[in-house]
C-alpha positions as CSV (number, residue, x, y, z in Angstrom):
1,X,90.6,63.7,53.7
2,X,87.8,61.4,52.1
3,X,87.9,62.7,48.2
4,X,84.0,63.4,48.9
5,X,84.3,66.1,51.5
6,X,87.4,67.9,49.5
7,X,85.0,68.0,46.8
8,X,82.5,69.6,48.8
9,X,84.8,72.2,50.4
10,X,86.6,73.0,47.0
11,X,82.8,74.0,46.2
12,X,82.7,76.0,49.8
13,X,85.5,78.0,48.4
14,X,83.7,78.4,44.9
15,X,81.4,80.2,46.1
16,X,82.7,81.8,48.6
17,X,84.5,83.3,45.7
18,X,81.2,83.8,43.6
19,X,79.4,85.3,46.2
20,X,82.3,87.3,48.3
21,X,84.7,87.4,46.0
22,X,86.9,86.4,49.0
23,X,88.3,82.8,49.8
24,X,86.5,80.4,52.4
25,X,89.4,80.9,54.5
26,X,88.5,85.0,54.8
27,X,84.6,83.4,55.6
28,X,85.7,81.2,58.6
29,X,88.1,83.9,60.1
30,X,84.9,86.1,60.2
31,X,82.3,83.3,61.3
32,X,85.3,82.3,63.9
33,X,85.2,85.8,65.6
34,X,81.8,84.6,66.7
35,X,82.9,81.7,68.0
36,X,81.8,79.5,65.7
37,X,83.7,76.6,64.2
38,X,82.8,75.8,60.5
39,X,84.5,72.4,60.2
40,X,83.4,71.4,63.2
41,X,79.7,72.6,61.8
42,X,80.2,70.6,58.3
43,X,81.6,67.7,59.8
44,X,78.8,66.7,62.3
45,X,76.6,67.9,58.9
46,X,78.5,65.4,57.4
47,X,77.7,63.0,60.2
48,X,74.7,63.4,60.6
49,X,72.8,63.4,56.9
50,X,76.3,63.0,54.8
51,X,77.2,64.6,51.7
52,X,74.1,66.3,50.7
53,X,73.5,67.8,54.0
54,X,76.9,68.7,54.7
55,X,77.0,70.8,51.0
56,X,73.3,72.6,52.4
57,X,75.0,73.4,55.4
58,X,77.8,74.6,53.7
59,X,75.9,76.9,51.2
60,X,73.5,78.3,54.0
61,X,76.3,79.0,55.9
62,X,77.3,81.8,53.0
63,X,74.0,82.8,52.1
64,X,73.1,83.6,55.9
65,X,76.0,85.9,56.2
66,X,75.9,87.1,52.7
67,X,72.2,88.2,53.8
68,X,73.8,89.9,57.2
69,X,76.1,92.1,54.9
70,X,72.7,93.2,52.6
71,X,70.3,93.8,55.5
72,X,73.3,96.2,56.7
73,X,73.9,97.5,53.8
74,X,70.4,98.7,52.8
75,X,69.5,99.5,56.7
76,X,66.4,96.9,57.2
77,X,65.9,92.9,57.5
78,X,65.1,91.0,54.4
79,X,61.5,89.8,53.9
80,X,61.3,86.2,53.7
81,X,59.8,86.2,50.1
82,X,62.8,88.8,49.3
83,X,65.3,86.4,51.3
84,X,63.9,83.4,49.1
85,X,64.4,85.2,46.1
86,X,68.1,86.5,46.9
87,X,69.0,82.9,47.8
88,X,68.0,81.3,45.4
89,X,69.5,84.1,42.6
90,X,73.2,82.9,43.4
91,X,72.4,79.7,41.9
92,X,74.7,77.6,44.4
93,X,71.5,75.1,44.8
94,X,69.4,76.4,47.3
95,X,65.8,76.7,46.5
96,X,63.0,77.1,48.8
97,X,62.1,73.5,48.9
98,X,65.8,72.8,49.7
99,X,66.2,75.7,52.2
100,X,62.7,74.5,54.3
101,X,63.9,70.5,54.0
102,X,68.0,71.5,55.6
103,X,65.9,73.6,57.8
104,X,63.7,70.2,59.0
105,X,67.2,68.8,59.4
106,X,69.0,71.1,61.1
107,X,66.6,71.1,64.1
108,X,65.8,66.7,64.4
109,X,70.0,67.4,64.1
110,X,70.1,69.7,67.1
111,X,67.4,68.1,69.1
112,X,69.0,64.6,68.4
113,X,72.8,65.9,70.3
114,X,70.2,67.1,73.1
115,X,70.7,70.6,72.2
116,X,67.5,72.2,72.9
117,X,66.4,71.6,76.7
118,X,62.7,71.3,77.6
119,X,60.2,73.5,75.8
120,X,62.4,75.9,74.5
121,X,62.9,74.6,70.9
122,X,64.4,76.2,67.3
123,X,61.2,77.8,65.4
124,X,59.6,75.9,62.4
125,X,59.3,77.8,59.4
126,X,55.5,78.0,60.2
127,X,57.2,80.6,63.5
128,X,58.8,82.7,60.9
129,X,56.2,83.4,58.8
């Protein structure tokens, strides 16, 4: 593996450990039972916009289903100034700036494997607000 990307996912398991407690191994056994495929996700984030946007990826990728435990936990969805400020309150690099710019990314990445057909197409953060 390119000495890069083992960096990147020893820092996937750091926090996995900061923020679970748990290692990433535990986090892709859960994400898996949905079907999805984490290394598949980081390395077509890797692919796509390289290093930095593969470690965004991989931190949103925690924070989202760090966010799924809390909403279940205190019985309601997070607001998105109370999701911002959560996010960005694990210090693993992921302010707001960062979180709307992977966000721009993630959907020209979708739309650019053909992903989204027609005019059905992933909300802007404009949608969500």
């Amino acid at each position: 593996m390119d000495k890069f990307k083992r960096k990147l996912y020893a820092e996937f398991e750091s926090n996995c450990f900061k923020i679970f407690g748990v290692p990433g191994a535990r986090v892709r056994e859960v994400l898996s039972e949905r079907g999805d495929d984490l290394f598949e996700m980081y390395e077509e984030a890797w692919d796509y916009g390289g290093a930095v946007f593969m470690r965004q990826t991989m931190s949103f990728t925690i924070l989202t289903l760090e966010a799924v435990y809390y909403e279940t936990e205190i019985g309601r969805p997070l607001t998105d100034d109370e999701r911002v400020e959560r996010y960005e309150s694990f210090d693993i690099g992921m302010d707001v700036d960062t979180m709307n710019a992977w966000q721009e990314m993630r959907v020209a990445q979708l739309d650019a494997k053909g992903f989204y057909e027609g005019d059905k197409k992933c909300p802007r953060d404009s949608d969500w607000k």
